[in-house]
GUROFI-890433 format. One line per 10 residues: for each residue z, y, x of C-alpha. Coordinates in Angstrom, 2 decimals. Example, Ala and Ser with C-alpha at 12.3 -4.5 7.8 and 13.67 -1.06 7.14 Angstrom:
// residues 2
7.80/-4.50/12.30 | 7.14/-1.06/13.67
This chain:
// residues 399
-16.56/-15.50/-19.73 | -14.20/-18.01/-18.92 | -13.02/-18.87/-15.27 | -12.93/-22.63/-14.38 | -11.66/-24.69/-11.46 | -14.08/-26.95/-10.58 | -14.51/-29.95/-8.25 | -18.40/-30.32/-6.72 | -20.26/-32.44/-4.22 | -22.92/-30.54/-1.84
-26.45/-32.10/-0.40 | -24.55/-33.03/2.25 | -21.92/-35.67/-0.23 | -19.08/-33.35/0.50 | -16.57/-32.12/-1.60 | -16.64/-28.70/-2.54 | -13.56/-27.32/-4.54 | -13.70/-23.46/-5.94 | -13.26/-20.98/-9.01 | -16.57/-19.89/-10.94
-16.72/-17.80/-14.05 | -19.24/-19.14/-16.73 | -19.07/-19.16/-20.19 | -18.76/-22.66/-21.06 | -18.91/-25.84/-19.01 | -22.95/-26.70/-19.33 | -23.05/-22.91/-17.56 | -20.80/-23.57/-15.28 | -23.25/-26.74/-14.54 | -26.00/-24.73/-14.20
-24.72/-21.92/-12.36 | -23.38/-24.79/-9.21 | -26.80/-26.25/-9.52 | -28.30/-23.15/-8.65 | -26.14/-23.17/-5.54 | -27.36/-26.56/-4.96 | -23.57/-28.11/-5.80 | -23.22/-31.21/-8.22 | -20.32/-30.75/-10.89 | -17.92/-33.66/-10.68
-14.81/-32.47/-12.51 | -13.67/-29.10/-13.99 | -10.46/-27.18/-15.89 | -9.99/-23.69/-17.00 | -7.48/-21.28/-15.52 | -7.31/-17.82/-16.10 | -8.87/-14.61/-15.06 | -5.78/-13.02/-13.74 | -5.21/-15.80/-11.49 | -8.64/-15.69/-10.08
-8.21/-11.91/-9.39 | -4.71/-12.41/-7.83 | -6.41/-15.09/-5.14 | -9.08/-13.30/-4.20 | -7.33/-10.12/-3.42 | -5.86/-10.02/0.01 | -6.69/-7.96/2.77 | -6.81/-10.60/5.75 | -9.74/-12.66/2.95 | -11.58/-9.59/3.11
-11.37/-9.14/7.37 | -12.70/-12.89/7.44 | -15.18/-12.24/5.31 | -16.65/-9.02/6.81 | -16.30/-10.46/10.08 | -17.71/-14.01/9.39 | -20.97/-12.12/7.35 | -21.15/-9.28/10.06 | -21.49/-12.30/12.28 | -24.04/-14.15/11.26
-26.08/-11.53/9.75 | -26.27/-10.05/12.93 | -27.73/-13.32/14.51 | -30.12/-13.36/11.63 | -29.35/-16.05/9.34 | -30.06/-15.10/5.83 | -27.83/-13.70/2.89 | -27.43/-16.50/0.63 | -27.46/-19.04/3.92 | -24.61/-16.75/5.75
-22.26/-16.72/2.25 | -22.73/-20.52/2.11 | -21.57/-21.34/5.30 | -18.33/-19.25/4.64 | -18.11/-20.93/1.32 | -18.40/-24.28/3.12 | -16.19/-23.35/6.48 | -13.12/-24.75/4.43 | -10.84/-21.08/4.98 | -8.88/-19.93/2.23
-9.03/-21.49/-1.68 | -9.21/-17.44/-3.09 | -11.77/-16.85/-0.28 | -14.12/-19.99/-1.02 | -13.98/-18.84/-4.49 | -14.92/-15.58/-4.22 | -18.14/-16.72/-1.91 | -19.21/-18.90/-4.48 | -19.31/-16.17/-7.20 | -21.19/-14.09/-4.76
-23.56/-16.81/-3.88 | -23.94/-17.63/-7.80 | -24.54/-13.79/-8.32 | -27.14/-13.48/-5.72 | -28.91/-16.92/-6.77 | -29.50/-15.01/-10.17 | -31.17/-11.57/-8.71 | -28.53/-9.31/-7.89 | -28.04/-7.71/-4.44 | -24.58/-8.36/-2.65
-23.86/-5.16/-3.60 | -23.75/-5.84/-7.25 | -22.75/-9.14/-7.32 | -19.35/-7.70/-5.64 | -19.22/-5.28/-7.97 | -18.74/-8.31/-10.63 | -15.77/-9.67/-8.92 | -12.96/-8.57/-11.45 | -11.70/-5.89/-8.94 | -11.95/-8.10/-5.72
-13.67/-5.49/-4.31 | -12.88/-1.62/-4.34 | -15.47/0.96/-4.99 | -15.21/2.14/-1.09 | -16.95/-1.22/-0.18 | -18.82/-1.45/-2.47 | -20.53/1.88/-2.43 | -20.74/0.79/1.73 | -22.26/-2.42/1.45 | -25.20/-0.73/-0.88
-25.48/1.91/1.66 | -25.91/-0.63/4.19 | -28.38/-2.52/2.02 | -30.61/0.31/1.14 | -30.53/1.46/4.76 | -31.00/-2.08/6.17 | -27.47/-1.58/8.44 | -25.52/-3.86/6.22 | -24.37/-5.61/9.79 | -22.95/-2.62/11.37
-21.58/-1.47/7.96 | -19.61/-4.60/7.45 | -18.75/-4.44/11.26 | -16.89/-0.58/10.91 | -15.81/-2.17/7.37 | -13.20/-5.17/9.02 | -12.52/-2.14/11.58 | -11.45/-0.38/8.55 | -9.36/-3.14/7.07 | -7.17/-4.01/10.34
-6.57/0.05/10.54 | -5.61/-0.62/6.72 | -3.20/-3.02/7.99 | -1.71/-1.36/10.68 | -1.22/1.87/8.29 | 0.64/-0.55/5.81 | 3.10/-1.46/8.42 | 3.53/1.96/9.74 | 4.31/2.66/5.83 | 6.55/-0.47/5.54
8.61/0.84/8.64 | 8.99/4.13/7.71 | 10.93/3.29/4.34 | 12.16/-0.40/5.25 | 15.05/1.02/7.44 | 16.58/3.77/5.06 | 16.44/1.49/2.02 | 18.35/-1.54/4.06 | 20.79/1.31/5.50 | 20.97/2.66/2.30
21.73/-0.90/0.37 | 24.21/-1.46/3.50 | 26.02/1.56/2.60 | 26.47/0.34/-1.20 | 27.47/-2.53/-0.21 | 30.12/-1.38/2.15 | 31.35/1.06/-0.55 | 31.54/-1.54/-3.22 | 33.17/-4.25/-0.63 | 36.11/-1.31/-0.20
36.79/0.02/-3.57 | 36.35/-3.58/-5.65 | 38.32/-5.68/-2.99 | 40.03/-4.06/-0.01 | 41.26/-0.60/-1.68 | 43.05/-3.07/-4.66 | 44.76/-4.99/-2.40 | 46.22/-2.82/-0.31 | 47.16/-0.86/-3.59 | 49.66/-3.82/-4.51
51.14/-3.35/-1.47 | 51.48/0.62/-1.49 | 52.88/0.93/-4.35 | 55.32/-1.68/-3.13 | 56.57/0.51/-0.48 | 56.57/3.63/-1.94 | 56.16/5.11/-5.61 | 55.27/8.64/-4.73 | 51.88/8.21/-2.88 | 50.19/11.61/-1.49
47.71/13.26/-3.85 | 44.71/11.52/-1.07 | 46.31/8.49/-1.65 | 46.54/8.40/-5.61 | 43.06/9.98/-6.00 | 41.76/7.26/-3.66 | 43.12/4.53/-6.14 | 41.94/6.20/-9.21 | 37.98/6.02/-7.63 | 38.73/2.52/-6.82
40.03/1.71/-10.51 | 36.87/3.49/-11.81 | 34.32/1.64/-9.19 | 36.13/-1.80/-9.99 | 35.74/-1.49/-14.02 | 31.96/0.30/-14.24 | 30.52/-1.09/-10.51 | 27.67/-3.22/-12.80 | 27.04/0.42/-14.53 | 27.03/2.18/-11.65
24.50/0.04/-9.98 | 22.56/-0.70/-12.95 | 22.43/3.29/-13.97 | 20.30/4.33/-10.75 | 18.02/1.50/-11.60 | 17.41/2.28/-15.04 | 16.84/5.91/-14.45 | 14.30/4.96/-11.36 | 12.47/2.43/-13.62 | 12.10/5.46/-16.78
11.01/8.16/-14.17 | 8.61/5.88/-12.88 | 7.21/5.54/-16.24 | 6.83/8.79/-16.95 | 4.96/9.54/-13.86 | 2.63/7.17/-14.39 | 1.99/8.32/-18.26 | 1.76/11.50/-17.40 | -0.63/13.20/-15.33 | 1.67/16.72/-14.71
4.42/15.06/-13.63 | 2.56/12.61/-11.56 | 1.10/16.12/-9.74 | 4.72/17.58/-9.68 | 6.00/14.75/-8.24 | 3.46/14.13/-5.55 | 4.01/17.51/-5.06 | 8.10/17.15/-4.34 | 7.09/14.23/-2.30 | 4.93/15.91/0.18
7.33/18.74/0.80 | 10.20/16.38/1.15 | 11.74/17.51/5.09 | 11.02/14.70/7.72 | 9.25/12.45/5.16 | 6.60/14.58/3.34 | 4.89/15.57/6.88 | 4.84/11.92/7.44 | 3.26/11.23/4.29 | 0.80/14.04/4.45
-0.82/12.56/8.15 | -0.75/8.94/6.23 | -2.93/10.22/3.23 | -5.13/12.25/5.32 | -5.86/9.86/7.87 | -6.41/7.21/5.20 | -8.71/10.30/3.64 | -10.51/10.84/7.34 | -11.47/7.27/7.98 | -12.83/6.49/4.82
-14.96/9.32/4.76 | -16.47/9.47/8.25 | -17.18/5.55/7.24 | -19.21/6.82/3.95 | -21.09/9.89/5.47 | -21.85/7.69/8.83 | -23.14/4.80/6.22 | -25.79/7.75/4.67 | -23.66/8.06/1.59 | -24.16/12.32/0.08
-20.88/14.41/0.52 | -20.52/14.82/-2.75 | -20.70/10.84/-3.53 | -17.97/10.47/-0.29 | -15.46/13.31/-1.88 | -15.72/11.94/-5.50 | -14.95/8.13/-3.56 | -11.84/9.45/-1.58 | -10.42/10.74/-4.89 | -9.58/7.31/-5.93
-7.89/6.24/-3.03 | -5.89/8.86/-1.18 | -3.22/7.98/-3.68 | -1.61/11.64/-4.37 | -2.29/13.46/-7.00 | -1.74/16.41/-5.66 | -4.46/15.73/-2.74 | -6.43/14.02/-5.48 | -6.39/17.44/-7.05 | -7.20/19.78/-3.77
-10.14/17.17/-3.89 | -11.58/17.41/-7.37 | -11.29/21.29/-6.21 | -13.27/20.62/-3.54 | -15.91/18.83/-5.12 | -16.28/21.54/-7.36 | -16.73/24.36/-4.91 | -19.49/22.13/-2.89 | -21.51/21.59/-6.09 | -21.33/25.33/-7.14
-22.90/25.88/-3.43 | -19.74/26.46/-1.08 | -20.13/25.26/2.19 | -18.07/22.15/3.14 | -15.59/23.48/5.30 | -14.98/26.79/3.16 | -14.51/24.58/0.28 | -12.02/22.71/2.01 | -10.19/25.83/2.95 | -10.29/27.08/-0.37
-7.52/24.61/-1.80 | -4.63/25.44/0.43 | -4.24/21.86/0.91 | -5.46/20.66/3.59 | -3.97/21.37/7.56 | -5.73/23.95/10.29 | -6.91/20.46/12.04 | -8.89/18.64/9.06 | -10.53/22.24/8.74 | -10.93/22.92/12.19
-12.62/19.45/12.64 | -14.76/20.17/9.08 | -16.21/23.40/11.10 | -17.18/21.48/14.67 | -18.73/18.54/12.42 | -20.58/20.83/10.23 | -22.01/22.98/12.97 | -23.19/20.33/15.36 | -23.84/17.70/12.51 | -21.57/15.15/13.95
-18.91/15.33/10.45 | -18.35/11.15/10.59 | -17.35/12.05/14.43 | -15.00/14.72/13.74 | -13.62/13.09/10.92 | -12.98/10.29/12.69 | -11.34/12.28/15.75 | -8.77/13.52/12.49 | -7.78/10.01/11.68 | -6.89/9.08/15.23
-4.59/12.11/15.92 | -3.01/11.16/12.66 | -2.63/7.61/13.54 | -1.07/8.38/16.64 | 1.45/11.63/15.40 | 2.04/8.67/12.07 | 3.71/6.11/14.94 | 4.87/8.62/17.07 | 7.07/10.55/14.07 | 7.89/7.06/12.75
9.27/5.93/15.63 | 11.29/9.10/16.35 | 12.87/9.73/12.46 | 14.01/5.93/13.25 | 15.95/7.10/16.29 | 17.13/10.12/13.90 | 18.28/7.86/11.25 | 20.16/5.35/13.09 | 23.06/8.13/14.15 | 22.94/9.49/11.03
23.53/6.11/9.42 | 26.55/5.25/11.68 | 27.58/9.05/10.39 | 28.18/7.85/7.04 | 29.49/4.92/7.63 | 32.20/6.00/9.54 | 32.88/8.82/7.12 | 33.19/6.43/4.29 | 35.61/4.11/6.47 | 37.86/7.19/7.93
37.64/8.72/4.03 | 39.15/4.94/2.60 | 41.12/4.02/5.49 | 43.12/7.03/6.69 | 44.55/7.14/2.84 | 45.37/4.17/2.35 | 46.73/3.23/5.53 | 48.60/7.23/6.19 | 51.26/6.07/3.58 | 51.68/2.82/5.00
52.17/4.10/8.45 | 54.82/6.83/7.52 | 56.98/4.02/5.62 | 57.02/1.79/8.71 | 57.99/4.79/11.08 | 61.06/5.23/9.18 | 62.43/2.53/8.82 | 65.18/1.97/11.82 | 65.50/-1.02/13.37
């Protein structure tokens, strides 16, 4: 089907602009009459723009939170979407409502109409929002749902600081390094071997790096790139090295730790959201394989899923892969004795959350004098070269 932009006028007289798929323009006709809009004007655009709009995470809060809203005070489905459709928020997030709304109009649930949206929604919600259909909670399951997506968020940024400040230091450091060999180290060069023709060994193996750096510097920083860009290639085309390298990634000191508590608290809240939503353990593992986002996890999961349908119990099963810490399994056992798992699993994401900011915030302070380490390294390496020679020509001369 084809995705037009279309311009429509409601029972109201308003204007109503959105995206709709249909598969020619009498359909796309049809389908706005059916949500009781009048086509005025219409172009195609398409798909992958549609997908890109609807897409973001703070969309997705204002829609759980508007519908968790209003359902709760008991307006209806289709009434609920149209007054988000119609509340004038964002283009991608009018859009989307309308599909839904056009979806619904022509007999699916909610749950299936998302389920059309080219990706706008993830399997996670999805699977929830049927749950909470079939069990007649979809309220409360939309409510824990824009809890989910603000943790989401604050996870994100936790991620975003944890790697932000090494890459800047570490693009700081180029920079520096590139700033001394291409133009400081050359000038002063003229005027060393001014003063003196036989330079110390330091001294003349000093120059020869900078000659080297100032001929191949676009090399040198294009090289790294390049070889980044392949192995991230072959990662993704392969699924061995994909697991090796997940692998290398978790055991990485100071970072893979860090990593470990992100995917597992990620891996906790999603699954004590599924499980409390009525959704079988074996549905919730087969979910969470899709979006811890490590293979290697990914793998400990499949393993998982595999012990629990050849009639392991949950937490043996879980101990059985070697992946996962004493807590998750010691939290597994209390939730699968006293039948509170979502509780216990939940009780795992928020001692992850808090040892995530807590070890952020600390290999931060453990960077920073590390950082001014190198630098000053790198400047006493350049400097006390270059400017040793200079130094022992000017203390003999005799005034």
């Amino acid at each position: 089907m084809a995705v037009y932009r279309y311009r429509a006028m409601d029972q109201q007289g308003s204007i109503v602009r959105g995206t709709l798929e249909a598969v020619n323009p009498l359909d796309l006709e049809m389908r706005l009459r059916r949500i009781s809009l009048d086509l005025i004007t219409f172009r195609a655009q398409s798909q992958r723009r549609l997908r890109k709009v609807v897409r973001g995470r703070a969309d997705l809060i204002n829609f759980c939170f508007h519908m968790e809203q209003l359902l709760r005070a008991g307006v209806p489905l289709v009434d609920a979407l149209r007054d988000l459709r119609d509340s004038g928020g964002e283009r991608g997030l009018r859009d989307l409502t309308a599909n839904l709304i056009e979806g619904i109009e022509g007999g699916a649930r909610l749950s299936d109409a998302m389920e059309q949206q080219g990706g706008a929604f993830d399997a996670v919600f999805v699977n929830l929002v049927r749950a909470g259909e079939e069990s007649g909670e979809l309220p409360e399951v939309l409510n824990q749902l824009t809890i989910n997506l603000r943790w989401q968020d604050e996870m994100m940024a936790q991620t975003r600081k944890l790697l932000l400040y090494p890459l800047t230091s570490g693009a700081a450091v180029v920079g520096m390094v590139l700033f001394l060999f291409i133009y400081l180290v050359p000038r002063l060069a003229e005027v060393l071997r001014t003063l003196s023709r036989d330079l110390p060994p330091g001294t003349r193996m000093l120059l020869a790096i900078s000659d080297f750096i100032t001929a191949w510097w676009p090399a040198l920083l294009a090289g790294p790139l390049v070889l980044c860009a392949l192995a991230v290639l072959l990662v993704q085309r392969s699924q061995n090295l994909r697991l090796r390298w997940d692998r290398v990634l978790l055991g990485i000191p100071l970072f893979g730790p860090i990593l470990l508590k992100i995917i597992l608290a990620r891996f906790s809240t999603y699954f004590a959201l599924m499980y409390g939503a009525g959704i079988p353990i074996l549905d919730c593992i087969r979910t969470s394989e899709r979006i811890v986002g490590n293979a290697a996890v990914k793998e400990g999961l499949e393993r998982v899923g595999r012990a629990i349908g050849d009639g392991q119990g949950l937490t043996a099963a879980f101990r059985s892969v070697g992946v996962f810490p004493p807590l998750v399994l010691r939290m597994l056992s209390i939730g699968e004795t006293t039948g509170g798992l979502d509780r216990s699993l939940q009780n795992v994401a928020y001692f992850y959350n808090r040892d995530v900011r807590e070890a952020v915030d600390s290999l931060q302070e453990l960077i920073q004098p590390i950082i001014l380490l190198v630098f000053g390294t790198i400047l006493a390496g350049v400097l006390v070269p270059v400017f040793g020679p200079i130094y022992d020509t000017v203390a003999q001369v005799k005034f």
